[in-house]
N, C-alpha and C positions, 0 to 999 in steps of 0.2 A: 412734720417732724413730731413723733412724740415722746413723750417720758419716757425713759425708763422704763420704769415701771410697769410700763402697758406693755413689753415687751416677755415679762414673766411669765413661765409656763404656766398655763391655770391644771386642775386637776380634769380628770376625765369625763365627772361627772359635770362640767362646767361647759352647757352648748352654745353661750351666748361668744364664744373665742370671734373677735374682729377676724373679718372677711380684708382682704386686698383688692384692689380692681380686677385680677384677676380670680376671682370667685375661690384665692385656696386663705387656708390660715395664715396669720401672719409669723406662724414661726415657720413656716414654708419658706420664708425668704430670709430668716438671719442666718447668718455667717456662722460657721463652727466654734465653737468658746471653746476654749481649751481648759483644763481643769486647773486651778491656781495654785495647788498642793506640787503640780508636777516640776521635774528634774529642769524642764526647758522653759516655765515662768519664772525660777529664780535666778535663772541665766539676766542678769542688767544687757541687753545690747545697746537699748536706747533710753532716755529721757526719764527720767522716776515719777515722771506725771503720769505714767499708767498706770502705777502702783497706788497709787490718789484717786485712780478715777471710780466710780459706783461701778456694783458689778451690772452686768449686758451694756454698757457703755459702750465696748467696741459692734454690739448689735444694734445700735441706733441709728441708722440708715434714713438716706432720703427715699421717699417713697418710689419704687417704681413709675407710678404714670401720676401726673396731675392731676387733680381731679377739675376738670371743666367739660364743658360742654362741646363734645365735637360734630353732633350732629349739625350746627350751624356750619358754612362755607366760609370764614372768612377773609375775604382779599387781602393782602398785603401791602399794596400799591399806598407807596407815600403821600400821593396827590389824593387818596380818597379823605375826607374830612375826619377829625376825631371822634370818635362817638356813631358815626353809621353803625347800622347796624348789619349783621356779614347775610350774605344770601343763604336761604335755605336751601337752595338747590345747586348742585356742584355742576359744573358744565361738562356737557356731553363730548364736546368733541370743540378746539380753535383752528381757524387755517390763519396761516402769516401770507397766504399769499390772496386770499379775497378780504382779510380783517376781519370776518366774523366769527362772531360765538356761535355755539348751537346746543342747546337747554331742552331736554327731555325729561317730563315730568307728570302724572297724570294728573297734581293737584292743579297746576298750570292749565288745563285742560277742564276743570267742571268747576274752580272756586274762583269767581272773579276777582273776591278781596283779596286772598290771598295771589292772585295776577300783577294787580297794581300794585300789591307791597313790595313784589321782588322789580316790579318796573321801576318802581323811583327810586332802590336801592342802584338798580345798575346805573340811571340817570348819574348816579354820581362820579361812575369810572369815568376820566377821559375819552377822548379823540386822543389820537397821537399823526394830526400835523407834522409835515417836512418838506422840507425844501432839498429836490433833487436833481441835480445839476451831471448830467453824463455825458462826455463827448468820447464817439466811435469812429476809425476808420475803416475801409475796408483793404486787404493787400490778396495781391495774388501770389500764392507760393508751389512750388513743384513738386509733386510728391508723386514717385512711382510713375514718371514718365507720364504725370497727370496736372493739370493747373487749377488750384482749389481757389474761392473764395472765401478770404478767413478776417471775420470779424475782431479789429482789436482796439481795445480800450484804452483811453488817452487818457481819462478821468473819470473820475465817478465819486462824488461827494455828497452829503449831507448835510444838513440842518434842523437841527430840533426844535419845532416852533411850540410844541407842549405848555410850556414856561407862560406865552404869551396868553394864554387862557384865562389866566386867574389875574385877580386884581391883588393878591395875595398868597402866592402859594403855598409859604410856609403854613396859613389855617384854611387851605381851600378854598379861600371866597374868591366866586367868580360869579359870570351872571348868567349860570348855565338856566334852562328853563323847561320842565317837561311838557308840552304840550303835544296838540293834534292838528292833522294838516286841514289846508281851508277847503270849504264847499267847492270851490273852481278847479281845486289842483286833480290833477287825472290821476290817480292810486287804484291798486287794487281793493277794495273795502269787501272783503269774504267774496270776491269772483277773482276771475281765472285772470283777467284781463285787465289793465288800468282803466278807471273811467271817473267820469266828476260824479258829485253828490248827486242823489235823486232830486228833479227839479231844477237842478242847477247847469242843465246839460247832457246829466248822466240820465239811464234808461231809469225807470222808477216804474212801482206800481206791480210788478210780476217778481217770481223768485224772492219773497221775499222782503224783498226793498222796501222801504218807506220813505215819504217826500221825507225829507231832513228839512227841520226850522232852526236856523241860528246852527254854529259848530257845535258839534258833539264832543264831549269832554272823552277824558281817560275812564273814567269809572264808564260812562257808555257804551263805549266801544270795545272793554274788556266784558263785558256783560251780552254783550252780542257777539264775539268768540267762544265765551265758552257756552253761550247755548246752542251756539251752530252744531247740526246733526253729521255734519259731513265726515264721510271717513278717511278724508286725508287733508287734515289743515296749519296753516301757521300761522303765526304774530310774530310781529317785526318792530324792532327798535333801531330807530336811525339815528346816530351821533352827528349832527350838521355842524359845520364851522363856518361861519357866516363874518360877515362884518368888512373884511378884508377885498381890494380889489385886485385880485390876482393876474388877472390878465395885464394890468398894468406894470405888476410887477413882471412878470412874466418877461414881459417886453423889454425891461430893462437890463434883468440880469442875461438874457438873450445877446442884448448889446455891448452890454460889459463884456462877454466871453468873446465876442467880435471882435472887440479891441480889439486883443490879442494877437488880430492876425491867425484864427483858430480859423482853419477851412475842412472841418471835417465833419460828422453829421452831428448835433449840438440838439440835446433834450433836457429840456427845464419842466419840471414836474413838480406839484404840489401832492402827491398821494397821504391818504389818510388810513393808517392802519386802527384798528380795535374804533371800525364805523360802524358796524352794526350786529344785534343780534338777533338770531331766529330763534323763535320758542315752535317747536313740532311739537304735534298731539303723540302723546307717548302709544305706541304701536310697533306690531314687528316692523311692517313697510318703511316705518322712517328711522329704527334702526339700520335697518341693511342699507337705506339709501347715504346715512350717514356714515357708515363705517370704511373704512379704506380697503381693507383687501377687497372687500366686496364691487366698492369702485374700479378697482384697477381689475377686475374679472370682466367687469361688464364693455370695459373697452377692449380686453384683450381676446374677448370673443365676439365683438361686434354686438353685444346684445343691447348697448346702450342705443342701440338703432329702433328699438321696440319702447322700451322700458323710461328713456328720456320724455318723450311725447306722452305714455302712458301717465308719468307723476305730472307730466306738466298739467294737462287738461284736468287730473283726477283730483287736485289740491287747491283746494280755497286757501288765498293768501289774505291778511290784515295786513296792510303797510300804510297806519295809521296816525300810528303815535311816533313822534321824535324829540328827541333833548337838542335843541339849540344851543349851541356855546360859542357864543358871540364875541369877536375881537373888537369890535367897537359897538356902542351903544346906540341905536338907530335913532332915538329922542331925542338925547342931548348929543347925540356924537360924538361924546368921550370915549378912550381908546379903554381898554381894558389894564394893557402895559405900555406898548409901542406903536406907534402906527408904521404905514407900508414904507414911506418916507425915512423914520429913525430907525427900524430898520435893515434898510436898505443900504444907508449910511455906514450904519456899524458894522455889517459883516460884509459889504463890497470887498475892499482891498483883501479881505480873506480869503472870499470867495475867489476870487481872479490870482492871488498867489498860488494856492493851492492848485486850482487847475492847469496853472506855467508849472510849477514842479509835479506834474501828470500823479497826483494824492488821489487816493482809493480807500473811503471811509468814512466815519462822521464827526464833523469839524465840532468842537466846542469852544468855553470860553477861555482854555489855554492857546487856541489858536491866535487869537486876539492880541492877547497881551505879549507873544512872543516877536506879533508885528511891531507892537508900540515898544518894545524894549529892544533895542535891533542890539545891544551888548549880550544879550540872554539869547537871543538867534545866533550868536555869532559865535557863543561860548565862551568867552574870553582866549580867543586864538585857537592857536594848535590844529588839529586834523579836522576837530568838528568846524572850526571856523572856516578853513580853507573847502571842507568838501558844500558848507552853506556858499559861500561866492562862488564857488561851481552852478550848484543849479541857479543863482542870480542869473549868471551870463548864459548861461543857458535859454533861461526868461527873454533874457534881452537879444538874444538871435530870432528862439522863435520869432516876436515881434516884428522882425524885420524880414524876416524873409517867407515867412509861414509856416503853418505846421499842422498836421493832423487830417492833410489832403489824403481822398480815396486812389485810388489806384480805376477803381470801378464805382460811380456811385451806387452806394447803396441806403436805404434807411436804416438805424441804427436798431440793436434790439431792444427792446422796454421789457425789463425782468419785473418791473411790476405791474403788467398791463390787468393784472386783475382787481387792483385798488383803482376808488375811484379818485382822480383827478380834480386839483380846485381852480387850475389852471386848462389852457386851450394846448399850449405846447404847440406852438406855431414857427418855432425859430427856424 
């Protein structure tokens, strides 16, 4: 905001007139003044503080655009810490249905330093953990003097395990960790194929390779991406979520749903969305293979019959580096927030109500507290009260007699069969 004053026509011969963000004069953008002599200023409508105020008072506007810095990208996301600093590079493209990013950039591509500043920037976005719980049956229905089999949903719930990350979320602390994988583990390291360290099992010596002594750090490994000569390559960041025994749990909330007397096909999932992200060498090839319409041509003319095998074998993969986000502490064993046990505890009876009243969505901590106040479940009487003892007894038939049986067995569908899983899903 400024003065007045700065608002004053200057004379003609006066070149220094302030510029706008938008490159014009700044009297490009005041308002029409009316002249104060005229018939329609002595007119009082309003408030006699106008007749007080200095003259361009009513041109004293907030500026059009801020002035900051928008070349930086920066996140939004409440979980990322105060003070990170925002990615310089804007992301190319997200899918919600495999969880990654994809980051197209050439500095990405020949400046190591500037590789590893935007890798520990991202280290700091979450994993987004969940707990998903689906039970499907199958029914046979007649249509057109025809018998179809038709998939139908009994439940489908969630849980946001996000929260359990941090030892603090309100200031971000958690014991996330950037690191690189060990000499034993089979990755791709700039080849086409997974394999262990040189030396360590893996082939060494040709192509490149070198025997590897001791793990290789991030600054290494981003140093030997972008000096690779290859013309179609990527670096990969993996979000792990460690600590936790899932299959245990797995087992459990399996059996919880059991109870029930639930006979129909019953999928317990851990899927982890925003797990990882791809940096591609900035090129037409890994535009179009990124782009969507471009995808949906190549299946729709079979070309991805050619073109799949060609990107696969022609692109050196790094799948090196990953940020650990550990629910419990492997040293001391201390949990983060909860362990699998607390809980377990705390959202069972939710988890199992919800699935008796066949709920479609993602449970939180209002679900909780509606259990533990059963007068605020129940409304204080009237229609809402009465129609909650409906699905009660509802609960309490299924239970008895069952519910959620196929007509045909069938396996149920997995609409996130593209995320990866932290559980086995054995139920």
């Amino acid at each position: 905001m400024g003065n007045a004053s700065d608002l004053v026509p200057r004379s003609k011969d006066d070149n220094s007139q302030p510029t706008t963000p938008l490159v014009e004069g700044a009297s490009s953008i005041s308002l029409h003044h009316t002249n104060p002599n005229s018939p329609q200023q002595r007119q009082q409508y309003f408030d006699n503080d106008f007749d007080r105020a200095p003259p361009h008072a009513d041109d004293d506007l907030p500026p059009l655009y801020s002035d900051h810095d928008v070349d930086a990208f920066v996140p939004t996301d409440p979980l990322i810490p105060q003070g990170t600093p925002g990615l310089d590079v804007a992301p190319f493209r997200s899918s919600d249905t495999s969880g990654k990013t994809y980051f197209l950039d050439r500095r990405l591509d020949t400046d190591p330093v500037f590789l590893q500043r935007q890798l520990q920037v991202l280290a700091e976005s979450p994993p987004r953990p969940l707990c998903h719980v689906r039970g499907t049956h199958t029914e046979t229905r007649r249509r057109n003097d025809k018998e179809e089999q038709e998939t139908v949903v009994d439940f489908d719930v969630e849980v946001e395990l996000t929260s359990l990350l941090y030892t603090d979320a309100r200031t971000g602390a958690s014991w996330r960790q950037l690191t690189t994988v060990g000499n034993f583990e089979k990755v791709r390291r700039g080849t086409v194929l997974a394999k262990r360290a040189p030396g360590f099992g893996g082939s060494g010596g040709g192509g490149g390779q070198t025997v590897e002594s001791g793990t290789p750090t991030v600054e290494y490994w981003c140093h030997r991406y972008c000096a690779s000569s290859a013309g179609l390559k990527s670096f990969s960041l993996e979000r792990r979520v460690t600590g936790w025994d899932f299959e245990r749990l797995e087992s459990k909330l399996c059996r919880l749903i059991r109870d029930t007397n639930y006979q129909g096909n019953l999928q317990v999932s851990f899927p982890v969305h925003n797990n990882r992200v791809e940096i591609y060498n900035d090129c037409r090839t890994s535009r179009w293979r990124l782009t969507k319409w471009v995808e949906i041509l190549c299946y729709v003319t079979l070309a991805f019959l050619f073109t799949w095998p060609w990107l696969f074998f022609r692109t050196k993969r790094w799948e090196t580096v990953y940020v650990a986000w550990p629910l419990r502490d492997p040293r001391t064993g201390q949990y983060a927030t909860l362990s699998e046990d607390q809980w377990y505890n705390m959202w069972a009876r939710t988890i199992q109500t919800a699935c008796l009243a066949r709920r479609q969505g993602i449970l939180d901590q209002g679900d909780i507290r509606r259990l533990e106040d059963p007068g605020e479940m129940a409304g204080g009487g009237g229609f809402a009260g009465a129609v909650q003892m409906g699905v009660d007894a509802m609960g309490v038939v299924n239970r008895s007699f069952g519910w959620g049986g196929n007509d045909n067995r069938r396996g149920g569908f997995n609409r996130r069969g593209g995320l990866p899983n932290l559980g086995r899903n054995r139920c």
